[in-house]
mmJSON file of the N, C-alpha and C atoms, coordinates in Angstrom:
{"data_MODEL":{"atom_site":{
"group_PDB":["ATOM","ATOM","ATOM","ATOM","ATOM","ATOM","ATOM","ATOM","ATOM","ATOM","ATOM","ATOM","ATOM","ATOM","ATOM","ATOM","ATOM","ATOM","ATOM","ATOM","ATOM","ATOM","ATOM","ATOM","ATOM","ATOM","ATOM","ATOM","ATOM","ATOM","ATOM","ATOM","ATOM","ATOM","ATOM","ATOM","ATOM","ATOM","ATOM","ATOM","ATOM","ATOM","ATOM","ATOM","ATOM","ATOM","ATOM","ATOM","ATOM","ATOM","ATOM","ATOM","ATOM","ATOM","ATOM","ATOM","ATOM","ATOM","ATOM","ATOM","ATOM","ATOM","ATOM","ATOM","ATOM","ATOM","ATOM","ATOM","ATOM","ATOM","ATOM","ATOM","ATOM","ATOM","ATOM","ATOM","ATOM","ATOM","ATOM","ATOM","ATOM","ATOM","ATOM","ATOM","ATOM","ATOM","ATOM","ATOM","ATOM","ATOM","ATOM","ATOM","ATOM","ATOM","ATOM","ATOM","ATOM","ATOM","ATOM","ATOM","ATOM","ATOM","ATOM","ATOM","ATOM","ATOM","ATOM","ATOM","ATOM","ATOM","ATOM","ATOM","ATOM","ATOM","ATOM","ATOM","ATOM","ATOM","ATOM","ATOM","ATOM","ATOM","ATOM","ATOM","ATOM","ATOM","ATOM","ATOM","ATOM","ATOM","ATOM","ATOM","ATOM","ATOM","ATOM","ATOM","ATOM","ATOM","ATOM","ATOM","ATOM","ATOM","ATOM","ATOM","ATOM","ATOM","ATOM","ATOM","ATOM","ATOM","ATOM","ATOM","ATOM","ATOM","ATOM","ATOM","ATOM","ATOM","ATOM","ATOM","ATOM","ATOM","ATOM","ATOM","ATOM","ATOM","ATOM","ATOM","ATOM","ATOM","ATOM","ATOM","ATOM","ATOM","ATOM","ATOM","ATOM","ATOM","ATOM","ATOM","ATOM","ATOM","ATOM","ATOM","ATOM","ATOM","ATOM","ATOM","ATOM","ATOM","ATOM","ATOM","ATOM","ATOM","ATOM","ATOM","ATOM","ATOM","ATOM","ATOM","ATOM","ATOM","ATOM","ATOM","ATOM","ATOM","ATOM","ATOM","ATOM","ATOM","ATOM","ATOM","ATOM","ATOM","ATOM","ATOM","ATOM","ATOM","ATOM","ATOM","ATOM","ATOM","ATOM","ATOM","ATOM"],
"id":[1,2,3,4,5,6,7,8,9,10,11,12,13,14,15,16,17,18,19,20,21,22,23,24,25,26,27,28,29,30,31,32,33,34,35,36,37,38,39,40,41,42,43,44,45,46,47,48,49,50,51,52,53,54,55,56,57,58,59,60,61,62,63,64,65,66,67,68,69,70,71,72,73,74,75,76,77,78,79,80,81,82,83,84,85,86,87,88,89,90,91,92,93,94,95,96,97,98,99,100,101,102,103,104,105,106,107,108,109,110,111,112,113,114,115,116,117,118,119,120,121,122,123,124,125,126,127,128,129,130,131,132,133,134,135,136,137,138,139,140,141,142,143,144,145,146,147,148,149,150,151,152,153,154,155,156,157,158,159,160,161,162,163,164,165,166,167,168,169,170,171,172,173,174,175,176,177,178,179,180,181,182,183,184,185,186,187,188,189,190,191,192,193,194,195,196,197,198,199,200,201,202,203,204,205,206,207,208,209,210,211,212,213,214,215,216,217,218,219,220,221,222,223,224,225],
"type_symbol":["N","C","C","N","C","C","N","C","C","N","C","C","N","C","C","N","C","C","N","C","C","N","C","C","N","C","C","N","C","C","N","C","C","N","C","C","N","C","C","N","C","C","N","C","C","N","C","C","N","C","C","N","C","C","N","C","C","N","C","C","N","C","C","N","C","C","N","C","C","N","C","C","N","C","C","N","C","C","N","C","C","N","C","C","N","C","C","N","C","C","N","C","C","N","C","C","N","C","C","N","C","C","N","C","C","N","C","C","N","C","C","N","C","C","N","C","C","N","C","C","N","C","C","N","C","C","N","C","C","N","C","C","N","C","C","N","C","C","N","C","C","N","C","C","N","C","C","N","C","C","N","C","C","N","C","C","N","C","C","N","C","C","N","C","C","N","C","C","N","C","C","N","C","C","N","C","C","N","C","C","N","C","C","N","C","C","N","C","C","N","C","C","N","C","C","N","C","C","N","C","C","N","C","C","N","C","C","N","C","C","N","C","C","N","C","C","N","C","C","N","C","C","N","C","C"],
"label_atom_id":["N","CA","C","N","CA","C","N","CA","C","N","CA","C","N","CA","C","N","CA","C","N","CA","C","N","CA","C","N","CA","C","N","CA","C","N","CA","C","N","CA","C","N","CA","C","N","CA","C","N","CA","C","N","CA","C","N","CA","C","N","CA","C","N","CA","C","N","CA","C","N","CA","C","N","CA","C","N","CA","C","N","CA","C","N","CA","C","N","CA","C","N","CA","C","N","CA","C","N","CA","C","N","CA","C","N","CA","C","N","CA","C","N","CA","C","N","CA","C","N","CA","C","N","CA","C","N","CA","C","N","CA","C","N","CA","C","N","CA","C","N","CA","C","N","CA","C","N","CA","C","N","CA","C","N","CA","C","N","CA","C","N","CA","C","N","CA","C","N","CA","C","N","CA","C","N","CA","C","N","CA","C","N","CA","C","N","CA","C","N","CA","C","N","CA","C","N","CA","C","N","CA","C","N","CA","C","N","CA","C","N","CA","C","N","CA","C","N","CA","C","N","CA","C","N","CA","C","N","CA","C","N","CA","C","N","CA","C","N","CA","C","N","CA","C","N","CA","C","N","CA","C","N","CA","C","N","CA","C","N","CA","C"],
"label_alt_id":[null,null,null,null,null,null,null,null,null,null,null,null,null,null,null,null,null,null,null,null,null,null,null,null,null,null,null,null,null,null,null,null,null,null,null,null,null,null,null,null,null,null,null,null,null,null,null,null,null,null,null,null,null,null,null,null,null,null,null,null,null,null,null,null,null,null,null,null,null,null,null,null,null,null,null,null,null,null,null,null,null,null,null,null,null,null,null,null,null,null,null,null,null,null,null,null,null,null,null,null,null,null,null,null,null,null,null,null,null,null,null,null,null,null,null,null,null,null,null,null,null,null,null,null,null,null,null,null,null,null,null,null,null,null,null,null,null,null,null,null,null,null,null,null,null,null,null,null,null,null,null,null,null,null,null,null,null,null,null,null,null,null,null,null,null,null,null,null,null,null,null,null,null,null,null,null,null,null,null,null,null,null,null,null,null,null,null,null,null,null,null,null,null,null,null,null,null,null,null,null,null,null,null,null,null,null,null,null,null,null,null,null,null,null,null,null,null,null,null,null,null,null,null,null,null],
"label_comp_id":["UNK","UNK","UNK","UNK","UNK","UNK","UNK","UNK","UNK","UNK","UNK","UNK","UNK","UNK","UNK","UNK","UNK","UNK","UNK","UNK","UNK","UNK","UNK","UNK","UNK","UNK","UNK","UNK","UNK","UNK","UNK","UNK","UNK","UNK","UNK","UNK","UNK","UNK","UNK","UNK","UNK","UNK","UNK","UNK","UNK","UNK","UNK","UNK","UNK","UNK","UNK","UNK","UNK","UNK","UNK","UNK","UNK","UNK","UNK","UNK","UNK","UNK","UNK","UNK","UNK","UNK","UNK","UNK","UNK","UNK","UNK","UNK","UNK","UNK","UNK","UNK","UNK","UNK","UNK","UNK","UNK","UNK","UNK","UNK","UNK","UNK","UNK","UNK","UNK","UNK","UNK","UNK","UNK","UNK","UNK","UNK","UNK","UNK","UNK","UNK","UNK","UNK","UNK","UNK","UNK","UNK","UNK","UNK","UNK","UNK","UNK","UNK","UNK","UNK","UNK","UNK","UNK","UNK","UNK","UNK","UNK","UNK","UNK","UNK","UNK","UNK","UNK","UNK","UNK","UNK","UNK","UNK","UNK","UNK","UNK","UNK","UNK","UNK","UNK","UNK","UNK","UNK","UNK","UNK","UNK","UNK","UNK","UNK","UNK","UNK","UNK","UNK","UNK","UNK","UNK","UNK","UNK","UNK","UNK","UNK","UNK","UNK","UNK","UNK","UNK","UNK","UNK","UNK","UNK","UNK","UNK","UNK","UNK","UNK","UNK","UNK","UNK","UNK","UNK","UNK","UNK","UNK","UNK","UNK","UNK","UNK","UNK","UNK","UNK","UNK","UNK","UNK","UNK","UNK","UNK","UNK","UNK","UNK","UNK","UNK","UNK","UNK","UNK","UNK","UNK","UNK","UNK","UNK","UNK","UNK","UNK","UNK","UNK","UNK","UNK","UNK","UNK","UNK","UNK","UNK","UNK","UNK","UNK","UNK","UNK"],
"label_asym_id":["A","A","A","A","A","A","A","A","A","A","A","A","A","A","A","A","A","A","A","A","A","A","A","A","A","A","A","A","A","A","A","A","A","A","A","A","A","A","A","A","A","A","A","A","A","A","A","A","A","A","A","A","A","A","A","A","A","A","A","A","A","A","A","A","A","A","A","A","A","A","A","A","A","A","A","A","A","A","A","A","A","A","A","A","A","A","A","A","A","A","A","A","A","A","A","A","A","A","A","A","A","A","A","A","A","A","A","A","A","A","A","A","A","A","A","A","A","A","A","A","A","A","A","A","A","A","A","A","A","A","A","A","A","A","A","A","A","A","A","A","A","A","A","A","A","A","A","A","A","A","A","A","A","A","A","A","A","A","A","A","A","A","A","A","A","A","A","A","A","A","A","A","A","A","A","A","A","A","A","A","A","A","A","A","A","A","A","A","A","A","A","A","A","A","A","A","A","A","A","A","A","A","A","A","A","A","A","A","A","A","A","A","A","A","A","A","A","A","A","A","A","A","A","A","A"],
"label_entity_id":["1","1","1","1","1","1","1","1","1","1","1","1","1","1","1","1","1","1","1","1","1","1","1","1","1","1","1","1","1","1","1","1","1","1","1","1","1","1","1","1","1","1","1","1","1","1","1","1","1","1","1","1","1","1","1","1","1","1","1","1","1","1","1","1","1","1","1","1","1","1","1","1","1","1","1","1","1","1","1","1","1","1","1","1","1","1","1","1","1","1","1","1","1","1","1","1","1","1","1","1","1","1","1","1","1","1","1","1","1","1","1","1","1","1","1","1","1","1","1","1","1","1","1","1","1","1","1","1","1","1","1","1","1","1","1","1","1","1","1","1","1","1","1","1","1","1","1","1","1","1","1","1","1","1","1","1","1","1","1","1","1","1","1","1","1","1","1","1","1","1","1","1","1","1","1","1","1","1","1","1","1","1","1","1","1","1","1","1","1","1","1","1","1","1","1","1","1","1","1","1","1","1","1","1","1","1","1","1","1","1","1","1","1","1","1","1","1","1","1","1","1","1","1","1","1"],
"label_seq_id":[1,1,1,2,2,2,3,3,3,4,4,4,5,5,5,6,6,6,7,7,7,8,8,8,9,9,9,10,10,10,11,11,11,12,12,12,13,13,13,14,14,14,15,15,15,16,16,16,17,17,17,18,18,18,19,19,19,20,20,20,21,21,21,22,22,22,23,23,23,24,24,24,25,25,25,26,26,26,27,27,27,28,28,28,29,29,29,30,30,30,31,31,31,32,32,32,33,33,33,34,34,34,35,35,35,36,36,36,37,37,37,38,38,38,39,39,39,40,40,40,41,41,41,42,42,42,43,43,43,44,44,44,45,45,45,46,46,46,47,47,47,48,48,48,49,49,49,50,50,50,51,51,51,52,52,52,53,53,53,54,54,54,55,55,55,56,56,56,57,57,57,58,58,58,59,59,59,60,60,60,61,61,61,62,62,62,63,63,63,64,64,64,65,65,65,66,66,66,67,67,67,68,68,68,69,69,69,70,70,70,71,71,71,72,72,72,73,73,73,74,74,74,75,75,75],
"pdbx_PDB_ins_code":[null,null,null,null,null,null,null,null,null,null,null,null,null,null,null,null,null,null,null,null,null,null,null,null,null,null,null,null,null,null,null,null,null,null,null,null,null,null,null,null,null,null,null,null,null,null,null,null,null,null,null,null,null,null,null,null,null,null,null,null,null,null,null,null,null,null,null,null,null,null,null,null,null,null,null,null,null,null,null,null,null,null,null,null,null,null,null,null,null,null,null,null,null,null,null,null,null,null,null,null,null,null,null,null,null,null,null,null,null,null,null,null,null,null,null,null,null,null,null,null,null,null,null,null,null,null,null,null,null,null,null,null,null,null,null,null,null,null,null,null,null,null,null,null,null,null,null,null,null,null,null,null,null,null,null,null,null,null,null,null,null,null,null,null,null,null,null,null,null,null,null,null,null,null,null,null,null,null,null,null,null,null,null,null,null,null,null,null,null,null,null,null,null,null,null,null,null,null,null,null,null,null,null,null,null,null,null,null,null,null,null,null,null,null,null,null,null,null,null,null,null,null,null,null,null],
"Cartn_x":[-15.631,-14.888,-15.789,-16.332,-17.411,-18.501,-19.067,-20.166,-19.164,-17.81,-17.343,-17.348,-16.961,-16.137,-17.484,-18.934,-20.187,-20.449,-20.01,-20.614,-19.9,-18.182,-16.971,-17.873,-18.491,-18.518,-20.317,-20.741,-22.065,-21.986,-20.803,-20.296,-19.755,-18.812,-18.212,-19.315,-20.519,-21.434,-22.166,-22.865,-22.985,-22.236,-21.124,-20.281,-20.001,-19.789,-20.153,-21.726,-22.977,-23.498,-23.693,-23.127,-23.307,-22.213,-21.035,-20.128,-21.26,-22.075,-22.364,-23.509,-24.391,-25.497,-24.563,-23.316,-22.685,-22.807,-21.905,-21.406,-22.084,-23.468,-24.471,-25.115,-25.473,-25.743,-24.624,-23.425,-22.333,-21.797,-22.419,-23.036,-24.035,-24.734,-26.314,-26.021,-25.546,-25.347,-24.045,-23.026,-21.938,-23.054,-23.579,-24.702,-25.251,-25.468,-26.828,-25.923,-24.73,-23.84,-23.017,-23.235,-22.069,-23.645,-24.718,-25.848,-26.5,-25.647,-26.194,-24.919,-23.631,-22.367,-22.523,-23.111,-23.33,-24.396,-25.378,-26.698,-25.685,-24.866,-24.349,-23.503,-22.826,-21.694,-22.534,-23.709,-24.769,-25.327,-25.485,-25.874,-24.965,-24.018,-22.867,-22.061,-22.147,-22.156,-23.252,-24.069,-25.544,-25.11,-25.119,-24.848,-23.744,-22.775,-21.293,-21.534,-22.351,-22.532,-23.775,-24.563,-25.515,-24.576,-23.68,-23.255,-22.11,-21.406,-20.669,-21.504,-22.889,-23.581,-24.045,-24.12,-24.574,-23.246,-22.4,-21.184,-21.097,-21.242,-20.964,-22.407,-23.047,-24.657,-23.985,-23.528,-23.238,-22.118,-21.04,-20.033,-20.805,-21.407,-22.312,-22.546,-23.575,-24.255,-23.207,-22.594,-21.669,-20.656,-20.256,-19.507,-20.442,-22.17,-23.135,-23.146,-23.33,-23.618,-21.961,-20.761,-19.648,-19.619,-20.13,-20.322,-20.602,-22.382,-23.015,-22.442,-22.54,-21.519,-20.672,-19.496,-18.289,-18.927,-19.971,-20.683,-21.692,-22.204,-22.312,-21.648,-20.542,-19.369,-18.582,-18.493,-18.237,-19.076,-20.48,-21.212,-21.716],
"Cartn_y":[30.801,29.946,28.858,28.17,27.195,27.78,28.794,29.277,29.335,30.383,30.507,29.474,27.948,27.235,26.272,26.83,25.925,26.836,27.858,28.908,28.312,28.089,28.121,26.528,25.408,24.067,24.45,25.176,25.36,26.036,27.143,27.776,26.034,26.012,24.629,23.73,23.651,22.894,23.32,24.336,25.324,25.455,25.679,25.923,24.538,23.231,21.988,21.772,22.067,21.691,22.864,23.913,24.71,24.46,23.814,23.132,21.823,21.056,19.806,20.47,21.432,22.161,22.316,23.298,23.212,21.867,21.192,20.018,19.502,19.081,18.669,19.464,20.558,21.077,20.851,21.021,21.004,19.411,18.513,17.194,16.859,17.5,17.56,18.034,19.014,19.849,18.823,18.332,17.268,16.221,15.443,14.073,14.631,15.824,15.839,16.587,16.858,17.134,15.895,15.019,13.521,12.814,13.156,12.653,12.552,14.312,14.935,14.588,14.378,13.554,11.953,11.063,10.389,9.201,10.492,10.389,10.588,11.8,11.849,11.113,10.105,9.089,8.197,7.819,6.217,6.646,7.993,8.066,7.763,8.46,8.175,6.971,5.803,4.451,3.588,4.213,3.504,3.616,4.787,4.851,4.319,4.329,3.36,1.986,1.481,0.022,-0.568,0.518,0.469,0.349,1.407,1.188,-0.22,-0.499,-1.461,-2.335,-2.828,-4.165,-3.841,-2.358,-2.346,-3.31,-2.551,-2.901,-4.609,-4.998,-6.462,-7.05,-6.618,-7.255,-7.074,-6.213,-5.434,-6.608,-6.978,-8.038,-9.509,-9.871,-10.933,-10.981,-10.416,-10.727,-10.822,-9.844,-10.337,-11.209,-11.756,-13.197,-14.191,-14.022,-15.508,-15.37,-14.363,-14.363,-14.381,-13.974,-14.752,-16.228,-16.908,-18.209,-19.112,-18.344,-19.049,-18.962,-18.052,-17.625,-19.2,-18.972,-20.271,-21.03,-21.512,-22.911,-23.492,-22.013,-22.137,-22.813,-22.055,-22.45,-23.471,-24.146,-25.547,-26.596,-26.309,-27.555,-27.627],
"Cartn_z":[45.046,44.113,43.514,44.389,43.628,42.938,43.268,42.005,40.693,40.539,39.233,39.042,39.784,38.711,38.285,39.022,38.215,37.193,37.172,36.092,34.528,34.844,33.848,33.196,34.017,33.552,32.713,33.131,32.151,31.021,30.737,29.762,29.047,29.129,28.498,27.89,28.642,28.079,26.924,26.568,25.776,24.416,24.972,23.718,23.15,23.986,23.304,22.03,22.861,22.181,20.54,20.998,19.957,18.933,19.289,18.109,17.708,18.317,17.608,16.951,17.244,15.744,14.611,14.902,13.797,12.495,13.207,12.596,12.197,12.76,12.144,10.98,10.747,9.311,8.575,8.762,7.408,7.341,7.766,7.726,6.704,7.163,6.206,4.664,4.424,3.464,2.47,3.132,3.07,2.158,2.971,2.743,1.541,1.2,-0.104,-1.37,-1.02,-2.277,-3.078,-1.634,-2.033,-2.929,-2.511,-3.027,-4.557,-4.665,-5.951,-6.991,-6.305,-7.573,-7.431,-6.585,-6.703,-7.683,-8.145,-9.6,-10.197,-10.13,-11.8,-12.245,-11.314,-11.703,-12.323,-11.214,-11.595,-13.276,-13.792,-14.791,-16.011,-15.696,-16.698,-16.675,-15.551,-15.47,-16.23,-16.055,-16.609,-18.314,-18.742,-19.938,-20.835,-20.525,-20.761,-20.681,-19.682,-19.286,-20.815,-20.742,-22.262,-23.487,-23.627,-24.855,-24.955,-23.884,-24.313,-24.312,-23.691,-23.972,-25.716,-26.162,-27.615,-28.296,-28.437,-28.777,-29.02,-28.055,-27.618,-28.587,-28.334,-29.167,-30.851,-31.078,-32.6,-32.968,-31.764,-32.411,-32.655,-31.193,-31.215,-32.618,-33.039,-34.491,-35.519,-35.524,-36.779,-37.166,-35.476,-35.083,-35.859,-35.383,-35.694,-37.07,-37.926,-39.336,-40.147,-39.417,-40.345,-40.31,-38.86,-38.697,-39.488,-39.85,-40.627,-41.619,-42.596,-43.904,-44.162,-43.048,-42.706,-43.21,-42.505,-42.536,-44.015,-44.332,-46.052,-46.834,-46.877,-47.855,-47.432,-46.428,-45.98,-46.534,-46.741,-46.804,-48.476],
"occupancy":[1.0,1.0,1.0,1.0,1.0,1.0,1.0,1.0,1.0,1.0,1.0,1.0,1.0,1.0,1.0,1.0,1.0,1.0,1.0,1.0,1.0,1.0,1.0,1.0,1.0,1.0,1.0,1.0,1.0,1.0,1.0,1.0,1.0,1.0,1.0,1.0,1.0,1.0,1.0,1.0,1.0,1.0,1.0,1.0,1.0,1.0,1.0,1.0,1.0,1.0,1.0,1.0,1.0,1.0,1.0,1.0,1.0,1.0,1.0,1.0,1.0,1.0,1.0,1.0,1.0,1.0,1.0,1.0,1.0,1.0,1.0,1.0,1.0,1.0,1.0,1.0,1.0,1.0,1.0,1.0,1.0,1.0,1.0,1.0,1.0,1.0,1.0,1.0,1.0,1.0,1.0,1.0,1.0,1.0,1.0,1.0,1.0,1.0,1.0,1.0,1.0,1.0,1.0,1.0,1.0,1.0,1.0,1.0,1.0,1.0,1.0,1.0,1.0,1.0,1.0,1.0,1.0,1.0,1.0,1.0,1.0,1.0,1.0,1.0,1.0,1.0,1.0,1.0,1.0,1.0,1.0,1.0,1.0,1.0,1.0,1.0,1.0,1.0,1.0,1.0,1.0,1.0,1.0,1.0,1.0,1.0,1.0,1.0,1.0,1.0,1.0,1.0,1.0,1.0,1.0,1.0,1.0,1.0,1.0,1.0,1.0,1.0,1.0,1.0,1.0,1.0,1.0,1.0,1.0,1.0,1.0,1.0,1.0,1.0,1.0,1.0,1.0,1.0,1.0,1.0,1.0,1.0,1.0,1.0,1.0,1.0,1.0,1.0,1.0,1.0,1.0,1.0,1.0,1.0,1.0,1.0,1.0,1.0,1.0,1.0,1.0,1.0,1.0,1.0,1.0,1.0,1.0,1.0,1.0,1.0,1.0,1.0,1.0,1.0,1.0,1.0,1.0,1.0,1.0,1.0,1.0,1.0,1.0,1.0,1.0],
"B_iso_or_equiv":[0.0,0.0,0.0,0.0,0.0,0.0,0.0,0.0,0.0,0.0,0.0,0.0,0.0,0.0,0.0,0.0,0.0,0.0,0.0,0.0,0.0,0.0,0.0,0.0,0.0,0.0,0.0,0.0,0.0,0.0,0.0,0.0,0.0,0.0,0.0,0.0,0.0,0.0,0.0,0.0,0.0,0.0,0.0,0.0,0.0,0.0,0.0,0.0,0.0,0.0,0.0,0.0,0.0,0.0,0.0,0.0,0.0,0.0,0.0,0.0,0.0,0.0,0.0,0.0,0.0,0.0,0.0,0.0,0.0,0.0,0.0,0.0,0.0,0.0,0.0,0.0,0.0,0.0,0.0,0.0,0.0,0.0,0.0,0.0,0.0,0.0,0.0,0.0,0.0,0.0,0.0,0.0,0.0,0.0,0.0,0.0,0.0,0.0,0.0,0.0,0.0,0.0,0.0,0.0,0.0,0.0,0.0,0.0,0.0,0.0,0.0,0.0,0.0,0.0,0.0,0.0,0.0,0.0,0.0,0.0,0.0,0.0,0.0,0.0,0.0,0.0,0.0,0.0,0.0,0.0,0.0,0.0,0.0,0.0,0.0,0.0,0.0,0.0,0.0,0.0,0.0,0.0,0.0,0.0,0.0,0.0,0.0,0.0,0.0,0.0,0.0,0.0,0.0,0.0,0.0,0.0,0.0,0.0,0.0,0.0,0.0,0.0,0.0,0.0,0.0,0.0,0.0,0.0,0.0,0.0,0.0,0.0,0.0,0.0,0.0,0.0,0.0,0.0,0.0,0.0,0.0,0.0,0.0,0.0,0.0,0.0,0.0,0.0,0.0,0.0,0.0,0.0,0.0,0.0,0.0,0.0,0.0,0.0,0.0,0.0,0.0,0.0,0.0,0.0,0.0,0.0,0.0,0.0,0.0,0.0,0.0,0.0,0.0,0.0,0.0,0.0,0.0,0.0,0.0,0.0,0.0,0.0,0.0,0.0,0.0],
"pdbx_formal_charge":[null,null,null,null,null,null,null,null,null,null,null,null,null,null,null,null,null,null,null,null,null,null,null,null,null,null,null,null,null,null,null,null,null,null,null,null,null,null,null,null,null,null,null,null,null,null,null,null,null,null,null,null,null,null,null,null,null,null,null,null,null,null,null,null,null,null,null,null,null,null,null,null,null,null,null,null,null,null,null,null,null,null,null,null,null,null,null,null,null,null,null,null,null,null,null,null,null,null,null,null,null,null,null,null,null,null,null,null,null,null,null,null,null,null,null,null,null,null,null,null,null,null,null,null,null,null,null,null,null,null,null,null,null,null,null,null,null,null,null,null,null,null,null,null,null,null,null,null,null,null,null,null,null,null,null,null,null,null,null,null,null,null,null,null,null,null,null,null,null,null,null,null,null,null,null,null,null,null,null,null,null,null,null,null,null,null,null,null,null,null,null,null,null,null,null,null,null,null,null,null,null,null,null,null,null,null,null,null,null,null,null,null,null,null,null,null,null,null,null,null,null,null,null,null,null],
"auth_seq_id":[1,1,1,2,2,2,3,3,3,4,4,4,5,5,5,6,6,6,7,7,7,8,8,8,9,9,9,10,10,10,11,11,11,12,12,12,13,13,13,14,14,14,15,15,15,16,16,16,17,17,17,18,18,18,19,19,19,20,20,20,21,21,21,22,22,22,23,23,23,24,24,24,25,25,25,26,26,26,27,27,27,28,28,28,29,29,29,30,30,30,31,31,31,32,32,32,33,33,33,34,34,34,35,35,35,36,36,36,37,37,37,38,38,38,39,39,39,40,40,40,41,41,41,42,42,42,43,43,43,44,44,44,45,45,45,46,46,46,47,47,47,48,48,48,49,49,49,50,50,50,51,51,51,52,52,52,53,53,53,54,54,54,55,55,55,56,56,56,57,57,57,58,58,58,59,59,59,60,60,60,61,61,61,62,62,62,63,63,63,64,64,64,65,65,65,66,66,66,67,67,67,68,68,68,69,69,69,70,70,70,71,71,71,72,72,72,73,73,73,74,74,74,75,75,75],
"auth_comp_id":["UNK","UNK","UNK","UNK","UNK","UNK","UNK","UNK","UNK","UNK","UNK","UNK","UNK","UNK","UNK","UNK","UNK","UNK","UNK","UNK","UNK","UNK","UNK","UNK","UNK","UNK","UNK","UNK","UNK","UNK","UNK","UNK","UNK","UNK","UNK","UNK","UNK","UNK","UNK","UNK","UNK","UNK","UNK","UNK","UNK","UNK","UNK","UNK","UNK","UNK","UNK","UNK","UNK","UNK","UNK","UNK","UNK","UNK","UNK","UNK","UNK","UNK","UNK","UNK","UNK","UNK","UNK","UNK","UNK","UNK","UNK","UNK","UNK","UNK","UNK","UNK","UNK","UNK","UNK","UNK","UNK","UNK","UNK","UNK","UNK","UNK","UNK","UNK","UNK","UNK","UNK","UNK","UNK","UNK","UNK","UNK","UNK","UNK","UNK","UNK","UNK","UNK","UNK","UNK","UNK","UNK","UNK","UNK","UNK","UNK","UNK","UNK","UNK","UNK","UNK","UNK","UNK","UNK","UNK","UNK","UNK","UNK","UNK","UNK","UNK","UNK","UNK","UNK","UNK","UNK","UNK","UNK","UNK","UNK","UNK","UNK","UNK","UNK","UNK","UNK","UNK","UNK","UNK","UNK","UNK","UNK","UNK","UNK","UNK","UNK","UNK","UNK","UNK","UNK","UNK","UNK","UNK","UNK","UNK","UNK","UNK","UNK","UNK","UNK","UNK","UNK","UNK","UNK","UNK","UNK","UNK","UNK","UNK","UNK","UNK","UNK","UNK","UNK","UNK","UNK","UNK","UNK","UNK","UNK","UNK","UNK","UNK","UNK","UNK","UNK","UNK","UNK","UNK","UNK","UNK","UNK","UNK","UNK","UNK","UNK","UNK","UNK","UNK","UNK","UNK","UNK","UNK","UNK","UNK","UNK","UNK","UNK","UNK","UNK","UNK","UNK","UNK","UNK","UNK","UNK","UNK","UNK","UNK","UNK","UNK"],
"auth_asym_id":["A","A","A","A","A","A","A","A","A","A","A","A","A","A","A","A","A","A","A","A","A","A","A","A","A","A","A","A","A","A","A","A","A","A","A","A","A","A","A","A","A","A","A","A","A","A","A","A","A","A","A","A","A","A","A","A","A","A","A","A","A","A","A","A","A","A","A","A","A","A","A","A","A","A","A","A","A","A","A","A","A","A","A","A","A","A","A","A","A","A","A","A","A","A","A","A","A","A","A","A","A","A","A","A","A","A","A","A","A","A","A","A","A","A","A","A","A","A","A","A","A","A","A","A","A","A","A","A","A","A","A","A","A","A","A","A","A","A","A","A","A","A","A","A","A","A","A","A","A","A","A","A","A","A","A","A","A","A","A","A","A","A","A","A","A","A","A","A","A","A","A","A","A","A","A","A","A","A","A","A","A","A","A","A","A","A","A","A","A","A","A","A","A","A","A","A","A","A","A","A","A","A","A","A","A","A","A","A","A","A","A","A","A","A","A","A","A","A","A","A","A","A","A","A","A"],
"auth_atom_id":["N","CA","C","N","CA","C","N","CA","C","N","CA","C","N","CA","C","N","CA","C","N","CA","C","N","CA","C","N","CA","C","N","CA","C","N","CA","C","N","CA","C","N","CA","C","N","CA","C","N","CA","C","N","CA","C","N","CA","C","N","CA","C","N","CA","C","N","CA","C","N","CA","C","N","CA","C","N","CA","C","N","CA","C","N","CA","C","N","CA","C","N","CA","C","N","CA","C","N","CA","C","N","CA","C","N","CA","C","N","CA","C","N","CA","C","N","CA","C","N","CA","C","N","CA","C","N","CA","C","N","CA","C","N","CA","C","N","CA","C","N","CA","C","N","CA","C","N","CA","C","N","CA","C","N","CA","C","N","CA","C","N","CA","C","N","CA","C","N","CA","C","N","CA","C","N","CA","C","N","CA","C","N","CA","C","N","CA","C","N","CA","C","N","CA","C","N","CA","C","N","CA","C","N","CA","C","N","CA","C","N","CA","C","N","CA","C","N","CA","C","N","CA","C","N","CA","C","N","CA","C","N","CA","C","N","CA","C","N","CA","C","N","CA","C","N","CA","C","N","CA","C","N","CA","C","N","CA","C","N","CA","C"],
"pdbx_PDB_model_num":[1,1,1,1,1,1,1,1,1,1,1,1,1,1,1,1,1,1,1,1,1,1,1,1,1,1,1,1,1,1,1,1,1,1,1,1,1,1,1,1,1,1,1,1,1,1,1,1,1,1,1,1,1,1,1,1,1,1,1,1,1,1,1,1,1,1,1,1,1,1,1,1,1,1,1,1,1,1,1,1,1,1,1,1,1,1,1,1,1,1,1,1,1,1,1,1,1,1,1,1,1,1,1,1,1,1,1,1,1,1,1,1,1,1,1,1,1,1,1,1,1,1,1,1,1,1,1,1,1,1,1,1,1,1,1,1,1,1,1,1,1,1,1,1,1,1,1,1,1,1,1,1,1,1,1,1,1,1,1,1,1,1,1,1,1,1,1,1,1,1,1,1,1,1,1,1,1,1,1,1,1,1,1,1,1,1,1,1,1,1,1,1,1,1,1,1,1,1,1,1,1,1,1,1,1,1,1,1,1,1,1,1,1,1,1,1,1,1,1,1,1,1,1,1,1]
}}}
């Protein structure tokens, strides 16, 4: 009886560490897909964040030059 039941607790061990190889590659594989949508968000953030600072530069100026304009025809 005691050999099976050292045999049944080394099986158990085994099959533990062979679930944690698992998990660990589809971990790995997990980490470098969240990796590879994670560029493509920062890119298409990057780019949106560019154009609204264009945007904003494009109003800027034409806010300062109706300004001036204003201030023409005031004085």
């Amino acid at each position: 009886m005691r050999k099976r039941k050292r045999r049944r607790i080394r099986n158990r061990r085994k099959r533990k560490r062979k679930r944690k190889r698992k998990r660990r590659r589809k971990s790995r594989k997990e980490s470098k897909r969240r990796r590879r949508r994670r560029r493509r968000r920062c890119v298409r953030e990057v780019r949106l964040k560019l154009e609204k600072e264009r945007e904003v530069e494009k109003m800027a100026v034409t806010v300062v030059e109706v300004v001036v304009d204003g201030n023409s025809d005031y004085t």
